[in-house]
C-alpha positions in Angstrom: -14.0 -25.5 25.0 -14.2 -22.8 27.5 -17.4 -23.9 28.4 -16.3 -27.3 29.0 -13.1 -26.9 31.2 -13.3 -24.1 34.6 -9.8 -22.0 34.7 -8.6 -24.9 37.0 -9.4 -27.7 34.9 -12.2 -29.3 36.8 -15.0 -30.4 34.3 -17.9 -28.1 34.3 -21.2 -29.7 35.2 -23.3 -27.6 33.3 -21.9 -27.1 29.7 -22.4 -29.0 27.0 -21.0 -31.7 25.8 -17.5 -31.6 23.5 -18.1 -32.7 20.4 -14.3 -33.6 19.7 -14.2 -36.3 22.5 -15.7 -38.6 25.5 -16.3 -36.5 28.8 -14.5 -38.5 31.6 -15.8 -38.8 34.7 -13.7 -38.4 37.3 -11.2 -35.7 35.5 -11.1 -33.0 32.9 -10.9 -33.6 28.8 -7.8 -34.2 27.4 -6.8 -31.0 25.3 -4.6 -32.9 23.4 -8.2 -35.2 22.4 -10.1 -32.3 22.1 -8.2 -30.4 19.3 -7.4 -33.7 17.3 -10.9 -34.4 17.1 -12.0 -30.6 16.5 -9.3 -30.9 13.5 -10.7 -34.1 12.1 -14.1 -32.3 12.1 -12.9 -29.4 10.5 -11.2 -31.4 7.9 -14.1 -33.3 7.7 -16.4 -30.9 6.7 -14.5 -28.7 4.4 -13.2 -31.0 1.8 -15.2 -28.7 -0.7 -14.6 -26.0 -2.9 -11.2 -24.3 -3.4 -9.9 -25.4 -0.4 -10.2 -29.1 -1.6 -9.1 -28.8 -4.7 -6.0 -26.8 -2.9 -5.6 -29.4 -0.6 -5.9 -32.3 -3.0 -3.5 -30.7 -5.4 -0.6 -30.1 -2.9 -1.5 -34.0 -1.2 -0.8 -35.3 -4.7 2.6 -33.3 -5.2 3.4 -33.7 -1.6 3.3 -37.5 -1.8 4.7 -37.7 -5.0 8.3 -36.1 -3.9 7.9 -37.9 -0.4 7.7 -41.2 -2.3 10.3 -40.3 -4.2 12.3 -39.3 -1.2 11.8 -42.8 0.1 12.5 -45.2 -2.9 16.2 -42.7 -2.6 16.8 -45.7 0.3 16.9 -48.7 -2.3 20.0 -46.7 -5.0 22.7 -48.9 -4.8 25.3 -46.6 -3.2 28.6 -47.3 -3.5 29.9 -47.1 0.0 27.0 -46.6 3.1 28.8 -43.7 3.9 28.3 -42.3 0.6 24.3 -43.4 1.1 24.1 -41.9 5.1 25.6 -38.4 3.7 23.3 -38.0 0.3 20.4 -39.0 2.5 21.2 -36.4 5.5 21.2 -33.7 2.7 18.2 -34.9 1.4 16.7 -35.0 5.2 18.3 -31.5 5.3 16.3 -29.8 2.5 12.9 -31.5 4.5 13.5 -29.6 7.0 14.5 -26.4 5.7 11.3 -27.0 4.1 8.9 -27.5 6.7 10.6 -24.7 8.6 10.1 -22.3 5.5 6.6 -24.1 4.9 4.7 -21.9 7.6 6.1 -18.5 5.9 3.8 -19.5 2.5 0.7 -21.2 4.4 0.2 -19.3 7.3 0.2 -22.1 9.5 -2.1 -24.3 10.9 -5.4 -23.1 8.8 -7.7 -25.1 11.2 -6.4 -24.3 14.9 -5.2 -20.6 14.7 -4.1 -19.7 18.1 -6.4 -16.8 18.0 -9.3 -19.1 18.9 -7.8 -19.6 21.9 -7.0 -16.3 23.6 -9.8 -17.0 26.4 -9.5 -20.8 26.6 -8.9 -21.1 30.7 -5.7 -23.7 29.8 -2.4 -23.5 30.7 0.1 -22.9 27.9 2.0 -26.3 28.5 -0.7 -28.2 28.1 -2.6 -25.9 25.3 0.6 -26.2 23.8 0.6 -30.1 23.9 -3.2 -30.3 22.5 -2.0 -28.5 19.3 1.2 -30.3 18.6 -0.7 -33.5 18.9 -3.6 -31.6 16.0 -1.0 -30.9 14.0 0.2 -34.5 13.3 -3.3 -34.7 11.8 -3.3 -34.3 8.3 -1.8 -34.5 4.8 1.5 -32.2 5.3 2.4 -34.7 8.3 1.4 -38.1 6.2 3.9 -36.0 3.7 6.5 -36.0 6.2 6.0 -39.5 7.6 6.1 -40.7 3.7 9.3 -38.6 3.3 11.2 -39.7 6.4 10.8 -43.9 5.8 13.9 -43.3 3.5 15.4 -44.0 7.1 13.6 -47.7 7.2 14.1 -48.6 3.6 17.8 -47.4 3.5 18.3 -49.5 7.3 16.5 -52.4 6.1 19.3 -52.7 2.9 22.2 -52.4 6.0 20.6 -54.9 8.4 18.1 -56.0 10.7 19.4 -54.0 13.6 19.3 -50.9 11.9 16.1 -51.2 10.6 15.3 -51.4 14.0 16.9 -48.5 14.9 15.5 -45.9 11.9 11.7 -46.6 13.6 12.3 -44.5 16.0 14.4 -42.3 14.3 11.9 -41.6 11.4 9.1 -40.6 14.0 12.1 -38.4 15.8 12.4 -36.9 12.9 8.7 -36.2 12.3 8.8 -34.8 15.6 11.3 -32.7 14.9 10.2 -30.8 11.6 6.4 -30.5 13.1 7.7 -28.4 16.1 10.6 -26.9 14.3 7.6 -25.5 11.9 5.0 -24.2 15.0 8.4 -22.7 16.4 9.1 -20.8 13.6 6.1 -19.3 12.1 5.4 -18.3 16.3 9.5 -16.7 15.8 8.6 -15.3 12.2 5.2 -14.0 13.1 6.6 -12.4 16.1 9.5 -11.1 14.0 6.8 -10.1 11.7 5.0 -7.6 13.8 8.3 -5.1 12.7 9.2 -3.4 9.7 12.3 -5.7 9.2 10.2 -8.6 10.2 8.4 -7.8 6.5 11.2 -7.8 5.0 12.7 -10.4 6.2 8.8 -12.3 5.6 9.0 -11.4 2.2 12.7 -12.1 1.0 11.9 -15.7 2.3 9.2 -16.3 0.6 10.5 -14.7 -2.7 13.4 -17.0 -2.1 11.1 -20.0 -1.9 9.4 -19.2 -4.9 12.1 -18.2 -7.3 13.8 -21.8 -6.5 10.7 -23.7 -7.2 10.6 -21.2 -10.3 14.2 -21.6 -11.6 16.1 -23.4 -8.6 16.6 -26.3 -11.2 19.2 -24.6 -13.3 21.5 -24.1 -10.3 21.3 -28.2 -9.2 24.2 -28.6 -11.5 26.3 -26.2 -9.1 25.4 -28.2 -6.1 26.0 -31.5 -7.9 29.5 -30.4 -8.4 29.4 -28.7 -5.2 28.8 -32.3 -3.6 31.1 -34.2 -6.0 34.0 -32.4 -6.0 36.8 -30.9 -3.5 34.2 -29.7 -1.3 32.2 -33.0 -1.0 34.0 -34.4 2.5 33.3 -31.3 4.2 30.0 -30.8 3.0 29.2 -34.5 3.9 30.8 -34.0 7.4 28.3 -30.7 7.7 25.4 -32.2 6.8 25.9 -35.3 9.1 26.5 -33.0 11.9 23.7 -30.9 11.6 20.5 -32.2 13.8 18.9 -33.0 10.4 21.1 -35.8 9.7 21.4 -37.4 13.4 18.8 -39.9 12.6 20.5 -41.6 9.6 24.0 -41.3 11.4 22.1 -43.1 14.6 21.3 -45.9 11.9 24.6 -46.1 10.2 25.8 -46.9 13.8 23.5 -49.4 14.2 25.2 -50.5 11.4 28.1 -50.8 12.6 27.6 -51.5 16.5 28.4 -48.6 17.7 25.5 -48.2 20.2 26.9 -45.3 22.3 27.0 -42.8 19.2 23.4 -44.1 17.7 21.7 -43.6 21.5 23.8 -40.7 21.5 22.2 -39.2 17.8 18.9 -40.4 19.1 19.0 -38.8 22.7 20.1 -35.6 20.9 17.4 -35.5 19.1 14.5 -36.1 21.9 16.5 -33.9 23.9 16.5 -31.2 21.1 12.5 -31.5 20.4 12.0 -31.1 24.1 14.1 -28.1 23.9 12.4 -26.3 20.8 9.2 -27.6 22.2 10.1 -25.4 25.5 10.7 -22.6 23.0 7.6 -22.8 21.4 5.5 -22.9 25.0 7.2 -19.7 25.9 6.5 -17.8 22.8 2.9 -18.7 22.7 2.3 -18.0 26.4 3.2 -14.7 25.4 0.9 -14.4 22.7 -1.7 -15.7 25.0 -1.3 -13.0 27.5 -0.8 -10.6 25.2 -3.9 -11.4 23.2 -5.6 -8.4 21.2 -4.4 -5.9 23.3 -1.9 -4.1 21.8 -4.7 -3.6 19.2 -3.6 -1.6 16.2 0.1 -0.6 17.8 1.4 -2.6 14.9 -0.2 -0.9 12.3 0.2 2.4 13.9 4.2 1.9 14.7 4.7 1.0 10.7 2.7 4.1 9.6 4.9 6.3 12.2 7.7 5.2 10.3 6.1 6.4 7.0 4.6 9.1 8.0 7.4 11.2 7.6 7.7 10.1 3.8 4.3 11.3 2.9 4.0 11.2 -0.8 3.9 14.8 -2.3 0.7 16.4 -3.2 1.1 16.3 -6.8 -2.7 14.8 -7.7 -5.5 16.8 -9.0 -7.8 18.2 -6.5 -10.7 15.6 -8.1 -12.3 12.4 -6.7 -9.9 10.3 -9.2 -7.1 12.6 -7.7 -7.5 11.4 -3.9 -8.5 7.6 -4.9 -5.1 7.3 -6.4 -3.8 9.6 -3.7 -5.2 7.1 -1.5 -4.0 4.1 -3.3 -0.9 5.4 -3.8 -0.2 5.7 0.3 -1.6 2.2 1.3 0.7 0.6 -1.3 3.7 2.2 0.5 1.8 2.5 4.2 -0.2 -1.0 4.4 2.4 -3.1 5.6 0.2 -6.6 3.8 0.6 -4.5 0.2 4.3 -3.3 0.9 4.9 -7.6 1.9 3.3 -8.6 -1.2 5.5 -5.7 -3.6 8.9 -6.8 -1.7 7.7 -10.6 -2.4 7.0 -10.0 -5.8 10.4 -8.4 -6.2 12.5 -10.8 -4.9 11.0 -13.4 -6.6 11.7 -11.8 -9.7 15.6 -11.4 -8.6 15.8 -14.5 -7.2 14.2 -16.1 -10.6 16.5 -14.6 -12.6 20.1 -14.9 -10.2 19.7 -18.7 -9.2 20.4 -20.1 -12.7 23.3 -17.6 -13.1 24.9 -20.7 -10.6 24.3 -23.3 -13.0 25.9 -20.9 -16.0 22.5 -20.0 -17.8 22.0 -15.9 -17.6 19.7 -16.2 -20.6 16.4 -15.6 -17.5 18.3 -12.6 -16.3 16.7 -10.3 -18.4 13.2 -11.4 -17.5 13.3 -10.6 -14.1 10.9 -7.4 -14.3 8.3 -9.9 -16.2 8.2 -12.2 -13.6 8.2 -9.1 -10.9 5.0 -7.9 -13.2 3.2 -11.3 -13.2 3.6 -12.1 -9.5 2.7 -8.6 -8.8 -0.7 -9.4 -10.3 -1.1 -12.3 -9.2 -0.8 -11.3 -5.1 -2.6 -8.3 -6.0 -5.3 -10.8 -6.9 -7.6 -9.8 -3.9 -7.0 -6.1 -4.2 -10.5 -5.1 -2.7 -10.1 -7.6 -0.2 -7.3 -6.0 1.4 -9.1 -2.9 2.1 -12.8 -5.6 3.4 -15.5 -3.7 4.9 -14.5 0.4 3.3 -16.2 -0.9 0.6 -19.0 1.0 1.7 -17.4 4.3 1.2 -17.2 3.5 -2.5 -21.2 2.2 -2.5 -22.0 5.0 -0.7 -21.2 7.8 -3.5 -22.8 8.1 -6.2 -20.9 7.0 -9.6 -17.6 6.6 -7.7 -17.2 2.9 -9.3 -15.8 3.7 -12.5 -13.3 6.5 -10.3 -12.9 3.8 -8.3 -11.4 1.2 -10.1 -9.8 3.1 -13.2 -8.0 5.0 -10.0 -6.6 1.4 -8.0 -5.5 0.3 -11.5 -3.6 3.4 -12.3 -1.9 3.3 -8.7 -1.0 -0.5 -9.4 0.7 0.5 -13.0 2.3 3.2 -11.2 4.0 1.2 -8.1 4.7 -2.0 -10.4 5.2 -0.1 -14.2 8.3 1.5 -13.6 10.0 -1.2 -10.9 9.3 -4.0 -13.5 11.1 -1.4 -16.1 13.6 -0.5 -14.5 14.8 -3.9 -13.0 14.9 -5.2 -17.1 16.6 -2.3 -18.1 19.3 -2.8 -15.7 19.1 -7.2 -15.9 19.6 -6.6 -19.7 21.8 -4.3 -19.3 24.2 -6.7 -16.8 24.0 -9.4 -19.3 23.8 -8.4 -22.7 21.6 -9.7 -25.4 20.4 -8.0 -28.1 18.0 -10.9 -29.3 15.5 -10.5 -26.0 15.4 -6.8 -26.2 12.3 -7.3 -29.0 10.7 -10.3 -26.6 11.2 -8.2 -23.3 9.5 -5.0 -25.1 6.6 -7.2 -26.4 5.6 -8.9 -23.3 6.4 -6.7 -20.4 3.0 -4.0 -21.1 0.6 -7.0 -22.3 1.9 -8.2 -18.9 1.6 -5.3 -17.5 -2.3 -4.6 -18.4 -3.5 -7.9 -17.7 -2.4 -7.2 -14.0 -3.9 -3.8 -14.3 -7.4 -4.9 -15.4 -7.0 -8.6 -13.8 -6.3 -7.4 -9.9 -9.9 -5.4 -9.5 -11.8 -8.0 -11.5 -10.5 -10.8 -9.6 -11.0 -9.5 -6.3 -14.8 -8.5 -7.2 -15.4 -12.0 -8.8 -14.1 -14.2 -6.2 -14.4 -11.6 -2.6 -11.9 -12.7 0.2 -11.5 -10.1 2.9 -8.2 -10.0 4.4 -9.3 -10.7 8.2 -8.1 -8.7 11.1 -6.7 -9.8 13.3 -4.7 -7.1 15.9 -2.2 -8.0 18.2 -2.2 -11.5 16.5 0.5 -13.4 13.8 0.4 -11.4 11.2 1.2 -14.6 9.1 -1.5 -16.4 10.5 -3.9 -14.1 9.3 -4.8 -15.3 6.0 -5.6 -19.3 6.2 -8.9 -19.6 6.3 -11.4 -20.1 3.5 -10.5 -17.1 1.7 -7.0 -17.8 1.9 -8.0 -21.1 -0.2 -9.7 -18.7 -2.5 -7.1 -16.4 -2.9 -4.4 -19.0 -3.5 -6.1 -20.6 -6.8 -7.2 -16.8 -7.7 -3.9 -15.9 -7.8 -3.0 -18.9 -9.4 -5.1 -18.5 -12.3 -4.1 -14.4 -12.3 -0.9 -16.0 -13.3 -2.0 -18.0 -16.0 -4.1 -15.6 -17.4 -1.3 -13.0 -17.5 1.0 -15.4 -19.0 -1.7 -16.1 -21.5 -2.1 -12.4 -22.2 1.4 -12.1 -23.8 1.3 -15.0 -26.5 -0.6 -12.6 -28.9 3.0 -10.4 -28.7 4.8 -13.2 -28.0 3.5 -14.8 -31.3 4.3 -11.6 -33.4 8.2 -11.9 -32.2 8.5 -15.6 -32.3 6.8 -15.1 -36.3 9.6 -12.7 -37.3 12.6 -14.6 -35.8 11.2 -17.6 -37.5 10.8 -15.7 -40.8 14.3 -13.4 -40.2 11.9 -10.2 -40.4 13.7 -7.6 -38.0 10.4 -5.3 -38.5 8.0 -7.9 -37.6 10.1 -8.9 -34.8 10.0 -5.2 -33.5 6.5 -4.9 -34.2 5.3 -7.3 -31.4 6.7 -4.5 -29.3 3.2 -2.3 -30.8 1.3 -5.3 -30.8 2.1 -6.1 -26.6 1.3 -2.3 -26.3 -1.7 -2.6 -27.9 -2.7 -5.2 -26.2 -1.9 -4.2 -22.8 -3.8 -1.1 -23.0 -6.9 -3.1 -24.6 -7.0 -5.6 -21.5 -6.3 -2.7 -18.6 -9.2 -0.6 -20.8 -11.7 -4.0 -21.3 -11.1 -5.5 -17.9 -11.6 -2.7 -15.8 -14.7 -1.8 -17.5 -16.2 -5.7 -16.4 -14.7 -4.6 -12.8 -16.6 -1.7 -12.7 -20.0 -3.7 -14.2 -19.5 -5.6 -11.4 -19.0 -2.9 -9.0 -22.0 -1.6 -9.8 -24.4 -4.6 -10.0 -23.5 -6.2 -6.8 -21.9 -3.9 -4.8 -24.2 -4.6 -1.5 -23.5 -8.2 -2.0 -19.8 -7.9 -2.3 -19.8 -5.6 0.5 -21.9 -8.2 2.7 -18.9 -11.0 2.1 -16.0 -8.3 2.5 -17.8 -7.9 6.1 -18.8 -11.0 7.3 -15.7 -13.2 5.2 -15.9 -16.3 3.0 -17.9 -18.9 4.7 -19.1 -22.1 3.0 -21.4 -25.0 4.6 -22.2 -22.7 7.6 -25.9 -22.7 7.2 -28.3 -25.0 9.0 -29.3 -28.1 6.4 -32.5 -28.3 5.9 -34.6 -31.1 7.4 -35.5 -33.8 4.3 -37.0 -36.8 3.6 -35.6 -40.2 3.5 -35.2 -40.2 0.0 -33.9 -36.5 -0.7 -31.5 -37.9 2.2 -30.4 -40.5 0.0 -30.2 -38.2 -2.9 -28.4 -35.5 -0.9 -25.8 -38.3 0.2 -25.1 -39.4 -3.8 -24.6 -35.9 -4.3 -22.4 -34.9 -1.8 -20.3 -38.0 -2.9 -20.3 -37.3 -6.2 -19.4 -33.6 -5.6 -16.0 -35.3 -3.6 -15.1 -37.8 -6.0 -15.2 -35.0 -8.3 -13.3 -31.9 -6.3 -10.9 -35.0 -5.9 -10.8 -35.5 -9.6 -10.1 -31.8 -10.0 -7.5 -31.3 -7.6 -6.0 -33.9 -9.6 -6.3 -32.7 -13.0 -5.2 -29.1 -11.8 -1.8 -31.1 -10.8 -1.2 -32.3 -14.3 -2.5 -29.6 -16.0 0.1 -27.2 -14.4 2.7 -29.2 -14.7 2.0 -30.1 -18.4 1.6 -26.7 -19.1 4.5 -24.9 -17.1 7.2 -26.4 -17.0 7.1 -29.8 -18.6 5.3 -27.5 -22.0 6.2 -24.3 -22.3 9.3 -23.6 -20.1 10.5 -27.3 -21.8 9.7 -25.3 -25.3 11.4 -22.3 -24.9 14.8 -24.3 -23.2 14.8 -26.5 -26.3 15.0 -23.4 -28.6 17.1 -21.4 -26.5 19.9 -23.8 -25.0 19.1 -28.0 -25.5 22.2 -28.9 -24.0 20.4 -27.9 -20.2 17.6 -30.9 -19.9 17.3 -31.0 -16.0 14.1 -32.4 -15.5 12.5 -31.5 -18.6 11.5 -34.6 -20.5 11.0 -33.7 -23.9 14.6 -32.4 -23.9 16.0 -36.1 -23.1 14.9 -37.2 -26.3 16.0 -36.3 -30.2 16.0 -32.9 -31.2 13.5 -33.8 -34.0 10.9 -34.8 -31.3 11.7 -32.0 -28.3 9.3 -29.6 -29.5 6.6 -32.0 -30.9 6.7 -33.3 -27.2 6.9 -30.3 -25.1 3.9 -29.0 -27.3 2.2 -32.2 -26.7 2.6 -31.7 -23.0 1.4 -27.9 -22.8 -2.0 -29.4 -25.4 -2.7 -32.3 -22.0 -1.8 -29.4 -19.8 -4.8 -27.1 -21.4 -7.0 -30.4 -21.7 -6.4 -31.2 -18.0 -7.7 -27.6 -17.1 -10.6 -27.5 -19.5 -11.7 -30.6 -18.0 -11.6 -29.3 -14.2 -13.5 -25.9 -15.6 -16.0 -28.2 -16.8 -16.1 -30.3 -13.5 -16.6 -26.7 -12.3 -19.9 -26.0 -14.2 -21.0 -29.5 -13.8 -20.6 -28.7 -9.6 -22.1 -25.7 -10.1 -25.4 -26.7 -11.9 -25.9 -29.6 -9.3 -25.6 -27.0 -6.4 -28.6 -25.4 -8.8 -30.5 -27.9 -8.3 
């Protein structure tokens, strides 16, 4: 693109021709063409590999809820003010969501404004070309899906409002897509600070522990909405700018054309303004660029400098790895993000049911701190990229190498997962989890330690660098696809690691044998200490076997369909072509499968299991516990078996890709 257009827009004779649209003759290319049709290409061709099966897998969820969102337009409310107030909260928690959304993606994963640092454009109209890209897409259909709750709920009122919620459904669109580019540019900027980490990180741990236990606290807002507080709440919700568009309907409703022009006006004039926010911040990080360099880095390592860690390591090779390890995991503002995430997920896993009444996942809070620890710590070698080559470059220092990261990843997790049980258990006590707590948190706890090297050598993905830039836009490219479904099966196979202890507890509470109970607590030790001993030793195999070729993708990142095809016969054409289709249909399939399977599995199996056992009388949205207690567990086992069938199948879609890319 900055070949095509000279710094004062006029069409360059000479360079080649865009691919992402027509060259008009008499005037320059439209940015706002350009990047839609660079977008579409880039979608295009990476609808392979992880990041289609990611992309699949959140379409499928994504449309779910959003049709979900819209059949909430045909309940038969009793009043339509009743109906305009359930559906601005509704519209409320989209658009906390699409602002939040950025903080867990990274953003845009296809037009990072990074690529556009030397792009001779001005920042309005740079600014333009991306909004218009990022309507392009599945999150948008999403939102598009989400927000006809305006037609279908206008369409039951009238004719006129119907009318009226067109425009205020793609208003609304327009306002969560540049609500989200405003605030990952605010966040990222934020970001660049120690507090901005934070800040990062208790977001995201606040997102996750509501989509891990937010459930049991629904019944607190149910009551919230239905009781005393229920007019002001509704009045709060219809005043915010999230519920102007189905107020502007209900006043089409009822004629009153000044306050629906009014709700509608507000809300152009409201994009425009954000919008106008957005411009400013990214000229900024246009003219700023790359050259602050490593000032970010270098103002968070002033700050802990002073806090050096004291010398208390053997003078040894191990001794300075962990050393070394020790200091990036409280210096390296990406590992300190991912240690504060991890932590508040854990805390906010265990506190949000406490609204609904249920402190029985209190206690577990260190467990979940220890399984999302392992599971962000899932690309541990790719944080540190390209110094793989000082390990390759001494001779024997794999085994050092990875026995030392593992030790420094006990040591930073170990005694905060501890510690944060001790003192959950403690707050609400129960002396019937002590013997499950003690059992699962060091198989837990090993399977991270041998699972976060391993990982990160069998799947590479090189955290890139990017100085001067968002540092939550830094991570959404092809490795961030990988990382996302490594991380997601780090968790699984963590949570797997514990049934052995698990097992041994659940046998003697069964059987009302106190020492078998306790003994899981030997059994999880034993375990742990077998996977951290048997999993590092495959990391370091690996280490050692393809250590140049590891250290090739840490330096040059994760790329996939970048080489040159080669030129082939009509017929291999052909073949090529059936294959490539049949490698879609199944990566669709997959993404599909991996949808089911985890919510078989999770929730709908195991967490529907253990709620039936431990308190039936909380169903939420667990099915199995809606119907008899004779069939709750049959079911919820039932669902966790289709779960592990659904995943068996996509590992053998897997091989079956695998051994066609073979041939």
């Amino acid at each position: 693109m900055a070949g095509v257009l000279k710094p004062s827009g006029v069409p360059n004779p000479g360079g080649p021709r865009h691919p992402g649209g027509p060259r008009h003759p008499g005037g320059p290319l439209n940015p706002a063409v350009v990047l839609t049709g660079m977008k579409l290409a880039v979608l295009r061709r990476s609808m392979s590999g992880p990041r289609a099966a990611s992309l699949i897998a959140g379409g499928v969820g994504g449309v779910l809820t959003a049709v979900g969102t819209a059949l909430l337009g045909l309940v038969d409310f009793p009043a339509p003010e009743s109906g305009v107030g359930t559906i601005a909260l509704v519209l409320l928690v989209w658009t906390v969501g699409w602002a939040l959304g950025p903080i867990l993606t990274g953003g845009d994963p296809t037009l990072r404004l990074s690529y556009f640092t030397l792009v001779p454009l001005p920042p309005r109209r740079l600014a333009l070309g991306l909004l218009a890209a990022s309507f392009v897409g599945i999150t948008p259909l999403v939102g598009l899906i989400a927000f006809s709750v305006l037609i279908v709920f206008g369409a039951g009122l009238g004719l006129l409002p119907a009318l009226v919620a067109v425009p205020a459904t793609l208003l609304q669109l327009l306002l969560v897509v540049v609500l989200a580019k405003l605030s990952l540019q605010c966040l990222g900027s934020v970001a660049r600070s120690r507090l901005g980490w934070e800040l990062s990180a208790l977001l995201v741990g606040l997102v996750c522990g509501f989509l891990n236990t937010g459930w049991f606290g629904l019944a607190f807002f149910f009551e919230l909405l239905g009781g005393r507080w229920a007019p002001v709440i509704g009045t709060v919700v219809r005043a915010l700018p999230s519920g102007w568009s189905v107020v502007a309907v209900d006043a089409a409703r009822r004629s009153d054309w000044a306050l629906a022009g009014a709700c509608l006006g507000g809300l152009l004039a409201l994009c425009a303004l954000l919008f106008a926010a957005w411009t400013a911040l990214l000229s900024r990080q246009l003219a700023r660029g790359t050259a602050d360099g490593g000032r970010t880095a270098d103002r968070w390592s002033a700050t802990r400098r002073g806090a050096g860690l004291p010398r208390a390591f053997p003078d040894s090779p191990a001794g300075a790895v962990l050393g070394k390890e020790l200091r990036l995991w409280a210096r390296d503002p990406r590992r300190a993000r991912f240690l504060r995430i991890a932590l508040w997920t854990g805390l906010f896993t265990g506190l949000l049911p406490l609204l609904g009444g249920f402190s029985t996942v209190l206690p577990w809070t260190g467990v979940v701190l220890a399984l999302y620890a392992g599971a962000l710590g899932s690309s541990l070698y790719g944080l540190d990229a390209g110094a793989l080559w000082l390990t390759l470059v001494a001779p024997g220092a794999e085994r050092i190498d990875v026995r030392a990261r593992q030790w420094a990843w006990l040591l930073v997790v170990g005694p905060a997962a501890l510690l944060l049980t001790v003192a959950a258990t403690l707050a609400v006590p129960n002396g019937w989890v002590w013997p499950w707590l003690l059992a699962t948190l060091p198989a837990v706890l090993g399977a991270g330690a041998g699972l976060t090297p391993l990982t990160s050598l069998l799947g590479p993905a090189p955290f890139p660098d990017l100085p001067g830039g968002n540092p939550l836009d830094g991570f959404s490219d092809e490795s961030g696809d990988q990382v996302r479904m490594q991380s997601l099966a780090v968790l699984l196979l963590q949570l797997a690691a514990a049934l052995p202890a698990a097992g041994v507890v659940l046998a003697g509470t069964l059987l009302h044998n106190a020492p078998l109970r306790w003994a899981g607590t030997a059994v999880g030790l034993g375990t742990g200490l077998l996977y951290a001993w048997w999993l590092g030793r495959a990391a370091r195999h690996r280490l050692e076997i393809w250590g140049p070729e590891l250290l090739d993708v840490m330096r040059k990142g994760v790329r996939r369909g970048t080489e040159p095809a080669p030129a082939r016969s009509p017929e291999e054409q052909e073949r090529q072509d059936l294959l490539d289709g049949l490698s879609r249909r199944r990566t669709a399939l997959a993404g599909l499968l991996v949808t089911v399977g985890m919510l078989s599995v999770a929730p709908q199996g195991g967490v529907a299991l253990a709620m039936s056992l431990l308190a039936p009388a909380n169903r939420s949205w667990f099915l199995a516990l809606y119907l008899p207690p004779e069939w709750q567990v049959p079911v919820a086992a039932g669902f966790v078996l289709l779960g592990t069938v659904c995943l068996f199948v996509v590992y053998r879609l897997i091989r079956a890709e695998h051994a066609t890319a073979r041939e």
